[in-house]
C-alpha positions in Angstrom: 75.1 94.3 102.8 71.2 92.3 101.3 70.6 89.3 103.7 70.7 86.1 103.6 67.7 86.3 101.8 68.9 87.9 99.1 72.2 85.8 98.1 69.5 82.3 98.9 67.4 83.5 95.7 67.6 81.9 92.2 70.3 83.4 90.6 68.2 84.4 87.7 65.8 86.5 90.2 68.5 87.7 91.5 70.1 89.4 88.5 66.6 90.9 88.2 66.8 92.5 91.3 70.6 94.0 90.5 69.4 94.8 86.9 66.3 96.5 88.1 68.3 98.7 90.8 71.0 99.8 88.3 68.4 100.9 85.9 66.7 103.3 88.3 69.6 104.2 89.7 71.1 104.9 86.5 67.9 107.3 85.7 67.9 108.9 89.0 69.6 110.1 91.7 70.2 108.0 95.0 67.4 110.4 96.6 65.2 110.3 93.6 65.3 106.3 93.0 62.0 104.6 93.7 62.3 101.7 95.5 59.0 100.9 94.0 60.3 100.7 90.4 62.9 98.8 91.6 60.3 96.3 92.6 58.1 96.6 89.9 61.2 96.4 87.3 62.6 93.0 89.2 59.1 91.2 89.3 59.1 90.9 93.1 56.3 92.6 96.1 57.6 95.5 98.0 57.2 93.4 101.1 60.4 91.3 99.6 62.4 94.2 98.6 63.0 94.5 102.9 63.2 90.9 103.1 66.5 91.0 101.2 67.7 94.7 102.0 67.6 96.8 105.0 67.3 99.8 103.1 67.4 101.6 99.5 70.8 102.6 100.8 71.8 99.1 101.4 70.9 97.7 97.7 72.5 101.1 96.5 75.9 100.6 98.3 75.8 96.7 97.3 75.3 97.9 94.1 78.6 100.0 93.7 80.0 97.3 95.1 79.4 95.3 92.4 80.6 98.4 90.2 84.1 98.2 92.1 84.3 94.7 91.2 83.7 94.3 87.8 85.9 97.7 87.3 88.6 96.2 88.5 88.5 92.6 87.2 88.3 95.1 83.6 91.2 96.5 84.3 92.8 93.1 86.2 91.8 91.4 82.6 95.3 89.9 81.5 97.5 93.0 82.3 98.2 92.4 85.9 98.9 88.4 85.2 101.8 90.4 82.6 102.5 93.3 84.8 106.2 92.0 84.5 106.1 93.5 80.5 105.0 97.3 82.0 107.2 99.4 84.3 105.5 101.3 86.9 104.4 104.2 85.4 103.4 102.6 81.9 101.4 100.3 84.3 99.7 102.9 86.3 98.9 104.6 83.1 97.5 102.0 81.6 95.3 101.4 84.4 93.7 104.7 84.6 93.2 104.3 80.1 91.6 100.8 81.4 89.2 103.0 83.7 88.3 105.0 80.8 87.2 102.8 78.5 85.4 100.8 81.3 83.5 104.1 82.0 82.8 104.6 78.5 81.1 100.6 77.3 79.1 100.8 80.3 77.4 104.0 80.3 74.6 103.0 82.7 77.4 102.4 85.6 78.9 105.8 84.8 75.4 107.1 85.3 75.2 105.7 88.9 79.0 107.1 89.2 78.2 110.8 88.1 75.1 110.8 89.9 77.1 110.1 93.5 79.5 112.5 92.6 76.4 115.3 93.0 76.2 114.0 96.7 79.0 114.5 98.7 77.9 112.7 102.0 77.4 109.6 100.2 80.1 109.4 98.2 82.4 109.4 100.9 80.4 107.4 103.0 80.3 104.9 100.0 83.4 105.0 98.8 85.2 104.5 102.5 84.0 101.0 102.3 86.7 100.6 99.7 89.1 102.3 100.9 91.2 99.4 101.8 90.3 97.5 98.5 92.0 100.5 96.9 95.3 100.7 99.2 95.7 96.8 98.4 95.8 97.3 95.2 98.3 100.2 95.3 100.2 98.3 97.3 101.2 95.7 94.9 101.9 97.9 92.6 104.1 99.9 94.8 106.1 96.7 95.3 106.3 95.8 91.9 107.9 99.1 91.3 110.4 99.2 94.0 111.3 95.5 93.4 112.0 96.6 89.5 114.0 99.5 90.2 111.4 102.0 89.3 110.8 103.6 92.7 112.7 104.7 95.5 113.1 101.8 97.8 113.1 104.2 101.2 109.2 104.9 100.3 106.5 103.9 103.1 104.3 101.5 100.4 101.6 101.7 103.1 102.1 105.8 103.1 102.1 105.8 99.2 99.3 103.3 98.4 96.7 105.8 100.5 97.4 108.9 98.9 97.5 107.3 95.5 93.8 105.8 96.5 93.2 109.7 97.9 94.8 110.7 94.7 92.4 108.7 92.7 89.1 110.0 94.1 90.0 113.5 93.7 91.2 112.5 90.5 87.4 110.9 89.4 86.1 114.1 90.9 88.2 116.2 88.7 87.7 114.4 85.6 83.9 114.5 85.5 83.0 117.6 87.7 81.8 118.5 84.4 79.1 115.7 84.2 80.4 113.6 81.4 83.5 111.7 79.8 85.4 112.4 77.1 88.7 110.8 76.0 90.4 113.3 76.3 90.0 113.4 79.9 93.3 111.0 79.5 95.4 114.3 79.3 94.2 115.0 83.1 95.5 111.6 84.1 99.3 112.6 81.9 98.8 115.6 83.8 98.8 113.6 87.5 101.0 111.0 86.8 103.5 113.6 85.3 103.1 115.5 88.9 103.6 111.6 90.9 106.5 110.6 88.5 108.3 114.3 88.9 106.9 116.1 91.7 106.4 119.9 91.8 110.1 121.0 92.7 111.4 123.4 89.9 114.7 121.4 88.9 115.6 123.9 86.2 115.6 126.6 89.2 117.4 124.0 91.7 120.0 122.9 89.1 120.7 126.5 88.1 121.8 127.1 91.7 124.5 124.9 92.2 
């Protein structure tokens, strides 16, 4: 996390500093970055770049942080204040279309997306930090759905919630392994919630057998 330092500043200088990082990290990748463009571009000396981070890796994490965030107040928006008008699946659907279009109107964050996805160690070691963030907000799904009917109530919600956030990483992997985003990337997501909503038992086979 910046110091003190850092969060003490002018709010105006510093946006400058976020600005600045997410434009060169947006052009390059975490390794490539230059923490002295990231200076130059915020208006500040390098000597006050490590008076408000440890590292490039520290501005770089707080910096997807601040991705995470505004991702999810996007998709938060007015839906979840309504969630009572979606049943689960429509609502986890809707979510993931949310995702989508957040990816697409803010291309330089996608940038900074993609580009972790190219370095394994890091994304992991990035995204673990929100891990729990993640199984929170599975978790209140999960409840909604049992509490409507939706789910089966005998489900371990704390079980569930991490391999839906697992389910989601591999997911983001899947869905730009090929280094951009298209719409129709949304028939990927049909594709996994169809497999959560049904499973992978062949019912036509099990039915035929009885």
């Amino acid at each position: 996390m910046p110091k003190d330092t850092f969060f003490n500043l002018p709010d105006e200088k510093r946006q400058r500093v976020i600005d600045a990082a997410i434009d060169e990290f947006a052009e390059r990748s975490f390794h490539e970055a230059r923490v002295t463009a990231i200076a130059e571009g915020a208006g500040i000396a390098m000597g006050s770049f490590y008076q408000y981070f440890e590292d490039k890796k520290d501005l770089f994490k707080y910096i997807i942080e601040l991705i995470v965030k505004e991702k999810l107040a996007y998709i938060n928006q007015d839906m979840m204040a309504n969630m009572q008008n979606y049943g689960f699946f429509q609502l986890l659907r809707e979510i993931y279309s949310r995702g989508l279009r957040f990816a697409k109107e803010r291309p330089r964050l996608l940038a900074i997306g993609l580009s972790l996805t190219n370095n394994e160690a890091l994304y992991h070691e990035v995204y673990g930090d929100h891990v729990q963030t993640s199984d929170d907000f599975f978790r209140k799904l999960l409840a909604k759905g049992i509490a409507d009917g939706d789910l089966d109530p005998t489900i371990d919600p704390i079980l569930v919630a991490r391999l839906l956030t697992m389910l989601n990483y591999a997911l983001a992997d899947f869905v730009y392994e090929d280094g951009k985003l298209d719409l129709d990337d949304m028939e990927i997501i049909d594709k996994m919630l169809n497999l959560i909503e049904n499973g992978i038992k062949n019912r036509a086979a099990a039915l035929g057998g009885c």
